[in-house]
PDB file of N, H, CA, C and O in Angstrom:
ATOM      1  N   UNK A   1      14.828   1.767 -11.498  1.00  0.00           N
ATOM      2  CA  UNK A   1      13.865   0.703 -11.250  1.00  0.00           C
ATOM      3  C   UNK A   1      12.621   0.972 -12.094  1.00  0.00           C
ATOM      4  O   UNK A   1      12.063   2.063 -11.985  1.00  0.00           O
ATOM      5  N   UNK A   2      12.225   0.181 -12.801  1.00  0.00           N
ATOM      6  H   UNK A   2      12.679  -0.706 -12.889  1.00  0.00           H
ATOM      7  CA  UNK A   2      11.041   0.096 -13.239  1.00  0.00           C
ATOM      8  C   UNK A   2      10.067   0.278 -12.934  1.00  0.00           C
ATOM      9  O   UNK A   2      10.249   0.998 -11.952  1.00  0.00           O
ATOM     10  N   UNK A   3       8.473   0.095 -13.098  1.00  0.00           N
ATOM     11  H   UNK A   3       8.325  -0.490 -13.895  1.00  0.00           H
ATOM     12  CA  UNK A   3       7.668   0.331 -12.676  1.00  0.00           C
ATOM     13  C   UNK A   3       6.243  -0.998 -13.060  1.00  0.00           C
ATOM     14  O   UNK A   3       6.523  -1.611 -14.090  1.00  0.00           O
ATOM     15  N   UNK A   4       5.744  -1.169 -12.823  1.00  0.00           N
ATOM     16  H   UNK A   4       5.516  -0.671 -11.986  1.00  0.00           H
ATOM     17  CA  UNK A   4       4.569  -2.554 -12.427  1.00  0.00           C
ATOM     18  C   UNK A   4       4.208  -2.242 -14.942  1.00  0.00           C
ATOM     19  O   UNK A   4       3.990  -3.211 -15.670  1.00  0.00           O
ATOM     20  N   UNK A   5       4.265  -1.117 -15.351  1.00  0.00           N
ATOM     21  H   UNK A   5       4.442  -0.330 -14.760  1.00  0.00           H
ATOM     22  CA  UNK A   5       3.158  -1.448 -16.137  1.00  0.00           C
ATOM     23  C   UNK A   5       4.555  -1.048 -17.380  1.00  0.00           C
ATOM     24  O   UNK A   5       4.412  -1.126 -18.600  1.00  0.00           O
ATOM     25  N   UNK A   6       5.469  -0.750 -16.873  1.00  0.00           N
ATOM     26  H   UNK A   6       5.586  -0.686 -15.882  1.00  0.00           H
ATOM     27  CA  UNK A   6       6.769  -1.179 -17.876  1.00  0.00           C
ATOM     28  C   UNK A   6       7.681  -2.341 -18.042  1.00  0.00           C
ATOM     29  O   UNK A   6       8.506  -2.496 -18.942  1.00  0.00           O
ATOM     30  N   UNK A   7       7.339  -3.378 -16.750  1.00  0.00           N
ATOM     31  H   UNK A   7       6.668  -3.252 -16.018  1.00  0.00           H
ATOM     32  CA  UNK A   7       7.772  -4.533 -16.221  1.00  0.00           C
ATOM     33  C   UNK A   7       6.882  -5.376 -17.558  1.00  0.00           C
ATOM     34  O   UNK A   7       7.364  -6.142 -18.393  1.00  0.00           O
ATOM     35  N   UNK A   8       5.201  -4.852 -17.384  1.00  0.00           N
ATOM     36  H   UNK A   8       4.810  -4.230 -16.706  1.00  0.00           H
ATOM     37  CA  UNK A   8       4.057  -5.766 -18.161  1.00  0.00           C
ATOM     38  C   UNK A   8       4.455  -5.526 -19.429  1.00  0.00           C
ATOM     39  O   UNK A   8       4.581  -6.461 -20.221  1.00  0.00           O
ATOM     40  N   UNK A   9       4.721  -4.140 -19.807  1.00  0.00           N
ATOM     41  H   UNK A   9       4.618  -3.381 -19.165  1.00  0.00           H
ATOM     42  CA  UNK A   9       4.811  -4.333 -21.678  1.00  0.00           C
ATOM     43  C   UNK A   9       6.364  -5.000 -21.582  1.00  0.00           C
ATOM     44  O   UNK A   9       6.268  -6.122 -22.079  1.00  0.00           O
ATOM     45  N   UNK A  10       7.507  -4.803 -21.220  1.00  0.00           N
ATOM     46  H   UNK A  10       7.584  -3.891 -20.816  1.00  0.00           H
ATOM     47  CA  UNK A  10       8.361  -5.549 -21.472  1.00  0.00           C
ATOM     48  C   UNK A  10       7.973  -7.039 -21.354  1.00  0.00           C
ATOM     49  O   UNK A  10       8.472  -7.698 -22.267  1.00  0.00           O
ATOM     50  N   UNK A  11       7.288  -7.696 -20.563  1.00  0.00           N
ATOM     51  H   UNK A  11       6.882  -7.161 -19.822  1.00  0.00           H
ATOM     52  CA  UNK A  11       7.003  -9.055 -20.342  1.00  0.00           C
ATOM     53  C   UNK A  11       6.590  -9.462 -21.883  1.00  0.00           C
ATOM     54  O   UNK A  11       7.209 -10.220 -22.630  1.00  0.00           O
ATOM     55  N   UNK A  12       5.540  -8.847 -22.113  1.00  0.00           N
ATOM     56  H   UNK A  12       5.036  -8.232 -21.507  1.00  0.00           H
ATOM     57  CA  UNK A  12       4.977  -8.697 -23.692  1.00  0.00           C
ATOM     58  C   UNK A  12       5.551  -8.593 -24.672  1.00  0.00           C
ATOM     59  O   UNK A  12       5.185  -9.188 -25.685  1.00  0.00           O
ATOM     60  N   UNK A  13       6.790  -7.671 -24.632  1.00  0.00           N
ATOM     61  H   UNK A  13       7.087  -7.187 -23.809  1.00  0.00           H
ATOM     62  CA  UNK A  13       7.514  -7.754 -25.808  1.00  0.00           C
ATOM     63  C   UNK A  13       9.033  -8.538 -26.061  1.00  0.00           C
ATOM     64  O   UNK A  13       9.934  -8.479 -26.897  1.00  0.00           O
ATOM     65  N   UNK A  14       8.783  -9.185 -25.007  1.00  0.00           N
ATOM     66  H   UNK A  14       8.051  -9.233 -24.328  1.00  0.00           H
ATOM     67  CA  UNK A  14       9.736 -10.173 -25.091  1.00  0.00           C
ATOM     68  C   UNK A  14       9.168 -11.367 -25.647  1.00  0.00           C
ATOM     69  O   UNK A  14       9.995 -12.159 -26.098  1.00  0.00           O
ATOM     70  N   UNK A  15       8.091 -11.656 -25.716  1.00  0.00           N
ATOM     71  H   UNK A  15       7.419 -11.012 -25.349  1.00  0.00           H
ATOM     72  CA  UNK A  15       7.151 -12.926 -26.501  1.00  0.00           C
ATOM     73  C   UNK A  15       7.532 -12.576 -28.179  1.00  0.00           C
ATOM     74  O   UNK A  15       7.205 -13.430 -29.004  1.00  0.00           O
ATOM     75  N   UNK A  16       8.223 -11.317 -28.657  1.00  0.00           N
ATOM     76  H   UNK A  16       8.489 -10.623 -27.988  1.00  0.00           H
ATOM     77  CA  UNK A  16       7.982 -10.965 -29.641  1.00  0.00           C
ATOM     78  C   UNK A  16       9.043 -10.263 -30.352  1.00  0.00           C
ATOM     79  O   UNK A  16       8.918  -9.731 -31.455  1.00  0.00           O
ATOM     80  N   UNK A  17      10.438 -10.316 -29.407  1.00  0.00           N
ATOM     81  H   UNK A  17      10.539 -10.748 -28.511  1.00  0.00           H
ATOM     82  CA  UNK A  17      11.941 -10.231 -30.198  1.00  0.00           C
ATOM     83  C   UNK A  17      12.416  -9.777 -28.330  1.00  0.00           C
ATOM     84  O   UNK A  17      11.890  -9.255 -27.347  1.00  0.00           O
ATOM     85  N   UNK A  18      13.895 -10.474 -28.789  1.00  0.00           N
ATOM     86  H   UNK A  18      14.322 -10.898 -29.587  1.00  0.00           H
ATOM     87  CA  UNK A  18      15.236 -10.333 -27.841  1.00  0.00           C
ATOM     88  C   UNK A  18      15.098  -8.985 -26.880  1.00  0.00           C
ATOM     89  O   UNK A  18      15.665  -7.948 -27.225  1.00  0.00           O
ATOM     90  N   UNK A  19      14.414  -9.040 -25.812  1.00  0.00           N
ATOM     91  H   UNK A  19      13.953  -9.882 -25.532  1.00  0.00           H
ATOM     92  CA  UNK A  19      14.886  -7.960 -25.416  1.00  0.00           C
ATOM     93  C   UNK A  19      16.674  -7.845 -24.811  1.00  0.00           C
ATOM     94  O   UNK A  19      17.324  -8.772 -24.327  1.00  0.00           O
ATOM     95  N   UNK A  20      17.235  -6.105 -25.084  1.00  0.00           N
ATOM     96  H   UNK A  20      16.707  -5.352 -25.477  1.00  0.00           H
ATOM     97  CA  UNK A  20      18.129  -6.010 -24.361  1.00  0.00           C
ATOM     98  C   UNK A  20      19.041  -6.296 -23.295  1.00  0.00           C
ATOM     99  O   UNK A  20      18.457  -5.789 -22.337  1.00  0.00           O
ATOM    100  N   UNK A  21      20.234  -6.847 -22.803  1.00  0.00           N
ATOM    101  H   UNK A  21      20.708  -7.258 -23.581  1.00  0.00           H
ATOM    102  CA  UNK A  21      20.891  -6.972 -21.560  1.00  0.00           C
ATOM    103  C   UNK A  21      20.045  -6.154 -20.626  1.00  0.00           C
ATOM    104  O   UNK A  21      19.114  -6.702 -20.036  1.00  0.00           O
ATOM    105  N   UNK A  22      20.318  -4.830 -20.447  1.00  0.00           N
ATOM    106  H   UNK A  22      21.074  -4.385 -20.927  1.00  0.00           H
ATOM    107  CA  UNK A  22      19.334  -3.939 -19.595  1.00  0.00           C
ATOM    108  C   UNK A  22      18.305  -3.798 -19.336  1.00  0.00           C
ATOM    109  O   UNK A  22      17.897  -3.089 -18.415  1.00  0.00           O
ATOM    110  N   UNK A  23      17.524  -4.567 -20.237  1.00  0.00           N
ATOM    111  H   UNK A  23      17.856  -5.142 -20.984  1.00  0.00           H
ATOM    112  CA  UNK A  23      15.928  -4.793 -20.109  1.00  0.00           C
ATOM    113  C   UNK A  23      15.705  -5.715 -18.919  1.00  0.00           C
ATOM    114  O   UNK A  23      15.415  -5.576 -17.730  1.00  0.00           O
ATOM    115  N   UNK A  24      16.032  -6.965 -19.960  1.00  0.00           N
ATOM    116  H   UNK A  24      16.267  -7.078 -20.925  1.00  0.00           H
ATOM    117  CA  UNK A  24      16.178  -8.060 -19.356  1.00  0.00           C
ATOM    118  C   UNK A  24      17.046  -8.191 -17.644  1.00  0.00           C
ATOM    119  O   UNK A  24      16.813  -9.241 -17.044  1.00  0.00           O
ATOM    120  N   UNK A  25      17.762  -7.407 -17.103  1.00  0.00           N
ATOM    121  H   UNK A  25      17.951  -6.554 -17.590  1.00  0.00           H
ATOM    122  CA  UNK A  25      18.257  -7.062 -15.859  1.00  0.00           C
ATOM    123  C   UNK A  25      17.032  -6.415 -15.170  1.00  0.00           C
ATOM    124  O   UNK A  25      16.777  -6.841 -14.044  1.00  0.00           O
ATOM    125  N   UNK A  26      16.167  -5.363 -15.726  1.00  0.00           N
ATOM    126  H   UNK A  26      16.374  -5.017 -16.641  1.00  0.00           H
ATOM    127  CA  UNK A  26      15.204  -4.585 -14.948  1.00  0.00           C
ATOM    128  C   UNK A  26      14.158  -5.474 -15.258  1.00  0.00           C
ATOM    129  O   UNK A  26      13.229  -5.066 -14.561  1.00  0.00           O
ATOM    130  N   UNK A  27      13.798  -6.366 -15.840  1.00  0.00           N
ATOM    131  H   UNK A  27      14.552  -6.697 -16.406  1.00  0.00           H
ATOM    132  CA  UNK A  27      11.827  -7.218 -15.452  1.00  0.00           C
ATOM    133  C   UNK A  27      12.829  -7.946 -14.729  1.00  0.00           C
ATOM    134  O   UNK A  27      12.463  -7.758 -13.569  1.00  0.00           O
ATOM    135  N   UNK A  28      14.006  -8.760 -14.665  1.00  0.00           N
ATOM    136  H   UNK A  28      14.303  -8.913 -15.608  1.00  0.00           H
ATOM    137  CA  UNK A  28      14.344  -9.659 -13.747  1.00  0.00           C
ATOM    138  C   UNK A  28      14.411  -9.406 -12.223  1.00  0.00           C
ATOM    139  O   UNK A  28      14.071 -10.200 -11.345  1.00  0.00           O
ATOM    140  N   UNK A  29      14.906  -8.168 -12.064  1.00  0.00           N
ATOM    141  H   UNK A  29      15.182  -7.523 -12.777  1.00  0.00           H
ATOM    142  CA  UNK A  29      15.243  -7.220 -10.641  1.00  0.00           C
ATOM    143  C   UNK A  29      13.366  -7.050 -10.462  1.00  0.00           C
ATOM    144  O   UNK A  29      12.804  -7.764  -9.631  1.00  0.00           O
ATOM    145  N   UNK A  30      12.677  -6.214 -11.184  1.00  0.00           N
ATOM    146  H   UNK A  30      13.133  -5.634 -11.859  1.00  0.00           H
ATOM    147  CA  UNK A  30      11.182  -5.693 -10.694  1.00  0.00           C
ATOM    148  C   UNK A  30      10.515  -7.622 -10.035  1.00  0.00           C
ATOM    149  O   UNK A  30      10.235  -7.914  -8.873  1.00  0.00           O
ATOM    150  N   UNK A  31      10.461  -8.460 -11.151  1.00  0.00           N
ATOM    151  H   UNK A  31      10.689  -8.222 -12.095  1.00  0.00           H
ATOM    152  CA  UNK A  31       9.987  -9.822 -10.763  1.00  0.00           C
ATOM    153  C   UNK A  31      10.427 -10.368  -9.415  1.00  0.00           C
ATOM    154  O   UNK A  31       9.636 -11.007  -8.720  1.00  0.00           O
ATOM    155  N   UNK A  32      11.754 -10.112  -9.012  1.00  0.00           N
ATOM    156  H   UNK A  32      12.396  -9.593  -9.577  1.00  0.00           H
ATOM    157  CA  UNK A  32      12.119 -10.403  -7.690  1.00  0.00           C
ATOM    158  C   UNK A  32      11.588  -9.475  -6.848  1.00  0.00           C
ATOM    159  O   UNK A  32      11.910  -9.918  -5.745  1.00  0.00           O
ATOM    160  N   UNK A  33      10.883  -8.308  -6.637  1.00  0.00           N
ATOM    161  H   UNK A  33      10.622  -7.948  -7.532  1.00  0.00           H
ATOM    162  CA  UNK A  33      10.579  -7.692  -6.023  1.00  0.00           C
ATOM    163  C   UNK A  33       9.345  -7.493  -6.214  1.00  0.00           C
ATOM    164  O   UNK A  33       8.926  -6.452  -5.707  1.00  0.00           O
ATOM    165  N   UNK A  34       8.493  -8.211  -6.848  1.00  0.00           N
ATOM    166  H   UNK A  34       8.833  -9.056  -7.259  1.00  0.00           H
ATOM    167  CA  UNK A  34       6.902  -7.884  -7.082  1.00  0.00           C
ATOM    168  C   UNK A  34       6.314  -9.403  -7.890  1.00  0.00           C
ATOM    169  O   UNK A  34       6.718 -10.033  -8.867  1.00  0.00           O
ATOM    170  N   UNK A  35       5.240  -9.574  -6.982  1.00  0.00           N
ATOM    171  H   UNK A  35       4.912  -9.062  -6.188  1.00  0.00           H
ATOM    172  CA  UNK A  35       4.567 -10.771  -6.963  1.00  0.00           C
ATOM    173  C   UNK A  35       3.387 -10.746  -8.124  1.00  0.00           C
ATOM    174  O   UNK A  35       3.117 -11.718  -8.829  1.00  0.00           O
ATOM    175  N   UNK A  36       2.963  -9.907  -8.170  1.00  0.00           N
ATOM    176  H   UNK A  36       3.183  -9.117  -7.597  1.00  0.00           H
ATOM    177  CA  UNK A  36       1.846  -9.806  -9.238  1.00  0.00           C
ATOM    178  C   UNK A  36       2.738  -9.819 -10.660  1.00  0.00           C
ATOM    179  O   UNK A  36       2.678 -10.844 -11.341  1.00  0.00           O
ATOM    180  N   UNK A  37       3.453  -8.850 -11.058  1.00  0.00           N
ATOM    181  H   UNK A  37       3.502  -8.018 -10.506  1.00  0.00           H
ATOM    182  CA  UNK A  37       4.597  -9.158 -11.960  1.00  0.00           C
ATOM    183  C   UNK A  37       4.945 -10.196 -12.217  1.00  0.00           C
ATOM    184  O   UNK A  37       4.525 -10.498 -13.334  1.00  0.00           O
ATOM    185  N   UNK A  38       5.681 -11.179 -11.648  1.00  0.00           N
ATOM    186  H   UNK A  38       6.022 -10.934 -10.741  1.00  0.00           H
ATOM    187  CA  UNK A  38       5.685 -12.561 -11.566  1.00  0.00           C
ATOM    188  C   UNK A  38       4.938 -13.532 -12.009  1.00  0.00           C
ATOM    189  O   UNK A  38       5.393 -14.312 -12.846  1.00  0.00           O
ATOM    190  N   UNK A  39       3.873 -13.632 -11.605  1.00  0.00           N
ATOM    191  H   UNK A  39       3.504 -12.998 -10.926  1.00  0.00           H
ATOM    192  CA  UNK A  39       2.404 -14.148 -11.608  1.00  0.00           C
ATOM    193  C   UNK A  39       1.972 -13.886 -13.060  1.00  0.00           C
ATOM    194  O   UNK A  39       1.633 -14.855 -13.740  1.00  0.00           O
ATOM    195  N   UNK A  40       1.958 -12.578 -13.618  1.00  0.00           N
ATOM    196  H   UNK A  40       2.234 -11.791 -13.065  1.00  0.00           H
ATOM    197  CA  UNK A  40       1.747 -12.214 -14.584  1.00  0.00           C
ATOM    198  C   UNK A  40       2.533 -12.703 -16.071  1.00  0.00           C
ATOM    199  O   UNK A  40       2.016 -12.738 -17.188  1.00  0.00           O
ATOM    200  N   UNK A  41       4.104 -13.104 -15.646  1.00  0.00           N
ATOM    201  H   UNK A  41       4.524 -13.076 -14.739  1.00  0.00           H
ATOM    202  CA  UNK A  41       4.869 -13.587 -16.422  1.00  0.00           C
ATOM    203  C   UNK A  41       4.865 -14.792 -16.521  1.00  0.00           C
ATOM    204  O   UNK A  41       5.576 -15.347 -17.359  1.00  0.00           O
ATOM    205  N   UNK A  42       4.066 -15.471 -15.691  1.00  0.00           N
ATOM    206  H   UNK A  42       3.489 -15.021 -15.010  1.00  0.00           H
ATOM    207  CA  UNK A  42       3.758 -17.050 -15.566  1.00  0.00           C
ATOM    208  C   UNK A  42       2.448 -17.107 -16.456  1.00  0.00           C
ATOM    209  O   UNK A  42       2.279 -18.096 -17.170  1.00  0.00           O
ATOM    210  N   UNK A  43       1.839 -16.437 -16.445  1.00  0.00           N
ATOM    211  H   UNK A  43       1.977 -15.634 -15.865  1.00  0.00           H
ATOM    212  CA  UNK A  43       0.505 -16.700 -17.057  1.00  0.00           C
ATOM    213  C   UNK A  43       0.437 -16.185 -18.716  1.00  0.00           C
ATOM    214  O   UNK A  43      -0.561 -16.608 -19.299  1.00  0.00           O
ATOM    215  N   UNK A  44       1.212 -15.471 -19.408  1.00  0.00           N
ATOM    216  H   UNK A  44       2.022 -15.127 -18.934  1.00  0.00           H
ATOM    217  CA  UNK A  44       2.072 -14.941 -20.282  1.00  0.00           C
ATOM    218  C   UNK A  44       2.480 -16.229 -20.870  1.00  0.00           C
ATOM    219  O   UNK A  44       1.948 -16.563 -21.929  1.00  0.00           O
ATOM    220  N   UNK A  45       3.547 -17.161 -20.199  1.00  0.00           N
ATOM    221  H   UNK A  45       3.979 -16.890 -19.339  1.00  0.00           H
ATOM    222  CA  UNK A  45       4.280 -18.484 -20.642  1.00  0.00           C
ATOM    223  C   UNK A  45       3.289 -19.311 -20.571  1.00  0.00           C
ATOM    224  O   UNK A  45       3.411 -20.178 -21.437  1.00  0.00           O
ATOM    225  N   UNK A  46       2.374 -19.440 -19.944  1.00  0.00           N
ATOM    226  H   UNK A  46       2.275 -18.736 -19.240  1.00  0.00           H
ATOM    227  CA  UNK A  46       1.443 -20.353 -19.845  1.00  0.00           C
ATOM    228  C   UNK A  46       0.549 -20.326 -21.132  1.00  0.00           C
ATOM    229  O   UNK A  46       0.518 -21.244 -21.951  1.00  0.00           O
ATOM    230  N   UNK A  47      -0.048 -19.366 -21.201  1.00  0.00           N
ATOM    231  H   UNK A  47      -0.022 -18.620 -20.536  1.00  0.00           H
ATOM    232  CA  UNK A  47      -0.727 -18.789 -22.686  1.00  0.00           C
ATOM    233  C   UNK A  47       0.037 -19.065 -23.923  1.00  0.00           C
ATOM    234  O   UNK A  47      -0.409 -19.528 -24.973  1.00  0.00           O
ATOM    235  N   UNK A  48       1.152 -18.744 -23.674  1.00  0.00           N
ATOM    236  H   UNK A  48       1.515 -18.367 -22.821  1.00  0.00           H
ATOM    237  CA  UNK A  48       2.328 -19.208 -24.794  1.00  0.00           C
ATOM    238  C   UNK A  48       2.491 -20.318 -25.151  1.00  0.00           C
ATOM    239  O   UNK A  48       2.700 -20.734 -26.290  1.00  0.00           O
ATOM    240  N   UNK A  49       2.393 -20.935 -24.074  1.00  0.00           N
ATOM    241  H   UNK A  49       2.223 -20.598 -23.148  1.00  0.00           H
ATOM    242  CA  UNK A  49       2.691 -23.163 -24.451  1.00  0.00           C
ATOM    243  C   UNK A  49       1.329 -23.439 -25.504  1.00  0.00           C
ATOM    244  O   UNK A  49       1.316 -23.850 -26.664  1.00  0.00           O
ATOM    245  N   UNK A  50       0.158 -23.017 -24.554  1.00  0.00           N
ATOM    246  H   UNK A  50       0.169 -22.684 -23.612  1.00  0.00           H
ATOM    247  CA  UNK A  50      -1.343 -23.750 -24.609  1.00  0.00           C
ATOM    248  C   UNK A  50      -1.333 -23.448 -26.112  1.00  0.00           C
ATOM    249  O   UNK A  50      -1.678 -24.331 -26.898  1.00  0.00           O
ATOM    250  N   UNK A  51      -0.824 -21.827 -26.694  1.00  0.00           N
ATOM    251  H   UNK A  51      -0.544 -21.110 -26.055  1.00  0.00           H
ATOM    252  CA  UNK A  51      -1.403 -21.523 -28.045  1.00  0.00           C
ATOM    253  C   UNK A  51      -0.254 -21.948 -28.958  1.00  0.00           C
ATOM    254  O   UNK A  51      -0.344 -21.758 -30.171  1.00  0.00           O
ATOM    255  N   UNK A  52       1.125 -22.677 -28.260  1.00  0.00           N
ATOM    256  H   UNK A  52       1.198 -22.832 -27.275  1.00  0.00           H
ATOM    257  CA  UNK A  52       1.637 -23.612 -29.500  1.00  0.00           C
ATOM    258  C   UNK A  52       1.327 -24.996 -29.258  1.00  0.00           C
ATOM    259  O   UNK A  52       1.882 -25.800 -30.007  1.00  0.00           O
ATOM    260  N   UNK A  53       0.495 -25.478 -28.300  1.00  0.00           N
ATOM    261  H   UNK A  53       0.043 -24.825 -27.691  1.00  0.00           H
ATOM    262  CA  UNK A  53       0.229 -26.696 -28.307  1.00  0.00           C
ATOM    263  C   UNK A  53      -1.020 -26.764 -29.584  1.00  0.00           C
ATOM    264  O   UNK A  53      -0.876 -27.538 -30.530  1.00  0.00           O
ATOM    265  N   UNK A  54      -2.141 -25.928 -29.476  1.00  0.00           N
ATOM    266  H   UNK A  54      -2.259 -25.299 -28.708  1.00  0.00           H
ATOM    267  CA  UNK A  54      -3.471 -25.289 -29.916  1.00  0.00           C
ATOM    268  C   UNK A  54      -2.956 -25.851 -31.170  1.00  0.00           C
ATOM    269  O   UNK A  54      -3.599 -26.702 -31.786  1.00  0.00           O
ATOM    270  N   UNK A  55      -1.779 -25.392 -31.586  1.00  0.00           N
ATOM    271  H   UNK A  55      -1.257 -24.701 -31.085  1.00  0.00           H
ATOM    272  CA  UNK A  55      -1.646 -24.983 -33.252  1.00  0.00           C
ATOM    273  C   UNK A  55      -1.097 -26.377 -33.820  1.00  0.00           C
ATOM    274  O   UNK A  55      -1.251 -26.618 -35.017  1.00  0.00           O
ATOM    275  N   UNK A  56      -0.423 -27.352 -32.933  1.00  0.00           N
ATOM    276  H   UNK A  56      -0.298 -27.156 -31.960  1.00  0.00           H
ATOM    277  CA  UNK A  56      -0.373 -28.210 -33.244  1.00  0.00           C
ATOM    278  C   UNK A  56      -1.085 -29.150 -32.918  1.00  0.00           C
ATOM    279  O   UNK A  56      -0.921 -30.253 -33.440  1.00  0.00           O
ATOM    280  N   UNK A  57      -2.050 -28.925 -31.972  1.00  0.00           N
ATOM    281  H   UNK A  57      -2.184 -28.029 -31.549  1.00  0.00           H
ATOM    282  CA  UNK A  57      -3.189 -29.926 -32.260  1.00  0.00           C
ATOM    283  C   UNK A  57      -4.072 -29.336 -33.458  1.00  0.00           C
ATOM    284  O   UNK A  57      -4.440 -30.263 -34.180  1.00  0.00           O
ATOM    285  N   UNK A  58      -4.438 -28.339 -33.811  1.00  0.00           N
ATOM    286  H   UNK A  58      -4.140 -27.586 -33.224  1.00  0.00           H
ATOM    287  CA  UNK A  58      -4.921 -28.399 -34.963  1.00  0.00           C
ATOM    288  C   UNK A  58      -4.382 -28.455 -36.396  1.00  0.00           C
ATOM    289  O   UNK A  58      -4.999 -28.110 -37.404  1.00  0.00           O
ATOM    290  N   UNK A  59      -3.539 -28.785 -36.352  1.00  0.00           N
ATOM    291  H   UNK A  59      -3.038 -29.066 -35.533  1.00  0.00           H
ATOM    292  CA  UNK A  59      -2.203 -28.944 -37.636  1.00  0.00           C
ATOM    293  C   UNK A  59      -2.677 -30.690 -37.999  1.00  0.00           C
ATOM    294  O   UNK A  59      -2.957 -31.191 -39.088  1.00  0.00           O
ATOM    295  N   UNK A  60      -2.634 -31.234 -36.809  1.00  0.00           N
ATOM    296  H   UNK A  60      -2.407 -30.827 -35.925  1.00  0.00           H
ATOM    297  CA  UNK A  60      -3.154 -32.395 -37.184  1.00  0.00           C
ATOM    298  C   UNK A  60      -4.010 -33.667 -38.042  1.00  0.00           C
ATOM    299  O   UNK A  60      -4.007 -34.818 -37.604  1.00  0.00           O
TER     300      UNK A  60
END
C-alpha cells in the first residue's frame, strides 16, 4: 500500500506519461481509501482542463 505523498507524486506524474499497470492499481486502491488523495486528484484534473482551456482561449 502506498502512502498519502507517493499517491501525490504519482497523481503528478501521470499528467506527464503512462503510468504503469501497478501504479495505476496502487493511486486507484490508496484514492478509494483516502479522501484528501481524491480531492487532490480532482483538483490536479481541474487545473488540467482550465490550463488547456487558458491556451486556447489565448490561441485565439
Amino acid at each position: 500500500m502506498i502512502n498519502c505523498r507517493e499517491a501525490t507524486q504519482l497523481t503528478l506524474q501521470a499528467e506527464d506519461r503512462t503510468l504503469p499497470l501497478a501504479e495505476r492499481l496502487a493511486v486507484r486502491l490508496h484514492h478509494q481509501l483516502c479522501g484528501n488523495c481524491r480531492r487532490f486528484a480532482r483538483q490536479v484534473e481541474l487545473m488540467r482542463k482550465a490550463s488547456a482551456r487558458w491556451r486556447q482561449y489565448s490561441e485565439e
